[in-house]
N, C-alpha and C positions, 0 to 999 in steps of 0.2 A: 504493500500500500504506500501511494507516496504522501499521501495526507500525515501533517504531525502535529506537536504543540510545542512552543516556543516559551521558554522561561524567559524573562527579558529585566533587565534594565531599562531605565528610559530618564534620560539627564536634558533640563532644560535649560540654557546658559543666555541670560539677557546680558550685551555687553555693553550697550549706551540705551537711552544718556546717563542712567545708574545700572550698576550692578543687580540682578538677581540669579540663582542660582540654586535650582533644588533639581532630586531624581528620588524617584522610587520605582516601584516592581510591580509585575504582571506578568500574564500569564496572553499569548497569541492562539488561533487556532493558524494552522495551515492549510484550508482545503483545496486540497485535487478538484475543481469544479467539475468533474466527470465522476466522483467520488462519494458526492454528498450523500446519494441516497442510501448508496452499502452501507454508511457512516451510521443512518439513521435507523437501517434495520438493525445494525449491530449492538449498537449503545442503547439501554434502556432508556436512560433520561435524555437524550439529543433528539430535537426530529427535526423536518423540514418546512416550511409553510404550516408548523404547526405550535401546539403549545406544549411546555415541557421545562424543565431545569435550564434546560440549554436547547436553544433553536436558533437553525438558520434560517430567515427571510429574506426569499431574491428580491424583495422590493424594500428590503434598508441597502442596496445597493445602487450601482449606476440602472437607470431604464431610460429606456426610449419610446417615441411614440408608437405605437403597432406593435412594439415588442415586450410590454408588462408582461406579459405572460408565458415567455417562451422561456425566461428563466437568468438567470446573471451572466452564463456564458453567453449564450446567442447575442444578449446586449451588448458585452464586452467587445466580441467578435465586428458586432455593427459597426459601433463606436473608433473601433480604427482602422475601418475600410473607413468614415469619412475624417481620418488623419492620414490616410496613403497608405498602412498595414494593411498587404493580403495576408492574412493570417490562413495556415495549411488549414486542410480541414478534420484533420486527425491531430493538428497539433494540443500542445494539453497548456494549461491554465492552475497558476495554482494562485490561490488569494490569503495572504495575510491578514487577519483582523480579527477583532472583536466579536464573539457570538452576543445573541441575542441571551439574556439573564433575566429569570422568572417574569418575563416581558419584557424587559425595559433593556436598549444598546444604545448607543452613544458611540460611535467611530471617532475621533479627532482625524486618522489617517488609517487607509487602509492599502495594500497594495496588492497589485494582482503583475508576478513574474509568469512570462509568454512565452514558449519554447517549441518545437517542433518534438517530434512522436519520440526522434531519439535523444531527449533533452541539450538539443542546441538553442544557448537564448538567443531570443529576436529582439523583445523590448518588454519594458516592465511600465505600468500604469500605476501614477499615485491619485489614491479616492482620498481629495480631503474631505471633509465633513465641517462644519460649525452648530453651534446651539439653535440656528435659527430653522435647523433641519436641510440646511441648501447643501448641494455637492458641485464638486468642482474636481473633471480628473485632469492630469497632467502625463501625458507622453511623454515619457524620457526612454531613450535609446540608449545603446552601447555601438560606441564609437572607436574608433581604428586606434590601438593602443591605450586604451581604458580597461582596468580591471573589472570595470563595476562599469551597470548601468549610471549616466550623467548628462544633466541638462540643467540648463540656469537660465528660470523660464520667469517671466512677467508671473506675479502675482493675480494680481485681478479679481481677487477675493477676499471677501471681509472674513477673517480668520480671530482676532482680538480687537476687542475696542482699543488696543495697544500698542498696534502693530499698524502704522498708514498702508493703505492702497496701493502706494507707487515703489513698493520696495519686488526685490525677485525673491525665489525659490532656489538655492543649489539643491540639489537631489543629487545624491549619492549612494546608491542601491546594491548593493553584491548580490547577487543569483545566493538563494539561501541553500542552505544544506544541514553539517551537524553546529553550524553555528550563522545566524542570522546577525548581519551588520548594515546598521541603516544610519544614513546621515541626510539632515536636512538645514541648510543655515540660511537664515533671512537675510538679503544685504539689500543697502542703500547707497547705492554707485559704488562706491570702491568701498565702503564702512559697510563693517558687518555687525549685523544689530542684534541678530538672537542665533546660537547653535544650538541643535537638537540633536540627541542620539538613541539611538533604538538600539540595542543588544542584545542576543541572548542565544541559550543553549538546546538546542534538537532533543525531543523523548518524542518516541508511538505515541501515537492516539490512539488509546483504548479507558475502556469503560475503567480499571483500578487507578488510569492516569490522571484522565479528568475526573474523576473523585475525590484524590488527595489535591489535586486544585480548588476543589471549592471549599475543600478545610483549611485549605492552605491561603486564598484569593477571595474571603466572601467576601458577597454582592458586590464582584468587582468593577460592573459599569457604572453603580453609583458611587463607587470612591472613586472612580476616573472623572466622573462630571462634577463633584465635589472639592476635587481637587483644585480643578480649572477655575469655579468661583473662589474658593479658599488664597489663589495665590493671585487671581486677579485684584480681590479686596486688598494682596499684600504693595502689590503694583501701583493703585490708588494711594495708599498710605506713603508710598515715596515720590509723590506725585511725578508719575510716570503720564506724558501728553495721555489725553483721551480723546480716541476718534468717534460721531456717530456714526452708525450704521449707514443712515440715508446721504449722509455727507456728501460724498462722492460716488454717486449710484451709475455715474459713467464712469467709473473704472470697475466694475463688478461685470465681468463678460464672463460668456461662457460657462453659466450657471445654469445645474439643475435643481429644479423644484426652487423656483427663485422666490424670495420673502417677497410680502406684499411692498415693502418700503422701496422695491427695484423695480416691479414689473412695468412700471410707464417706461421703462428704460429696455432699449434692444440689449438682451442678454445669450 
């Protein structure tokens, strides 16, 4: 099975105009998007489109119009035939993120690495997500002498009230394996404003793994969105600028399921 789970690290480093600085842990799923369903007859508490401890829903991911239904791969697949990827048709898809927790997910980022049937990468998609429920994915390739997938792409997403509009994305992605290394750093022209890291160690997905996770991880997607307010309020307290939302609803392209505060705006 190539589906796994990821133990992770995850370090956030604000570098201007003040210092902040925290990291904690969690736990990833990795699905083989060809996988899900064995995944869901195997494991008691996991299902699909359904309700359970742990579930996957294709519609807390990327969709498109005509395609809600055919499921996260077919979307995926869509979505970068209209970025120039013909993706094989045997080729496999594995997606890093967050499951769904006695209801309630919460993505900050999720990634989906693209490869052909005999695992050669083509390209890796980053799904960001924000609180207002909008996604936003990002194409980044792997280029002639890069270890790792890498793109250093226009923003164009409201991501933190803390974080301006006009700043980019570096994406830094290694093809995962028994260890998963993910880097993401915000900059603003040559000044770099916040580094992210994602890290962590490969175990099976099976039913005693994800168990000792949720003794180990509870209610993990609400300490992930607790956290995000917890260190935003630490943010305000060092009066760190604050942007609104509707501020600049012309730089917010290329969003799905877009907030009401954008929709007068081409997205």
């Amino acid at each position: 099975m190539r589906s796994g789970l990821y133990e992770c690290r995850v370090m956030h480093h604000r570098v201007t105009p003040r210092a902040h600085r925290f990291w904690y842990r969690i736990f990833l799923c990795a699905f083989d998007l060809d996988e899900i369903d064995q995944l869901a007859a195997q494991i008691p508490f996991f299902s699909r489109n359904g309700r359970n401890l742990y579930a996957f829903r294709d519609r807390d991911h990327l969709t498109l119009p005509g395609l809600e239904r055919e499921g996260v791969k077919a979307n995926v697949v869509a979505w970068l035939a209209t970025q120039g990827v013909n993706f094989p048709d045997d080729g496999r898809i594995v997606l890093v993120t967050l499951p769904r927790i006695l209801g309630y997910v919460f993505n900050p980022v999720s990634f989906y690495f693209c490869s052909s049937r005999e695992g050669t990468p083509l390209c890796a998609i980053a799904e960001v997500g924000n609180t207002f429920g909008e996604l936003k994915p990002y194409l980044v390739r792997k280029h002639s002498g890069e270890a790792a997938f890498r793109e250093r792409l226009p923003k164009h997403f409201y991501v933190s009230p803390f974080l301006e509009l006009g700043l980019s994305f570096d994406f830094r992605l290694s093809v995962p394996g028994t260890r998963l290394a993910i880097r993401i750093d915000d900059w603003d022209g040559d000044t770099r404003v916040l580094r992210t890291s994602l890290t962590g160690r490969r175990s099976g997905f099976s039913t005693a793994r994800l168990a000792w996770f949720t003794v180990k991880y509870p209610f993990l997607t609400l300490r992930v969105i607790a956290l995000i307010h917890l260190h935003a309020a630490a943010l305000w307290i060092k009066r760190i600028p604050w942007y609104r939302k509707a501020q600049r609803a012309d730089l917010q392209r290329d969003v799905y399921r877009p907030h009401t505060s954008i929709r007068k705006h081409p997205v």
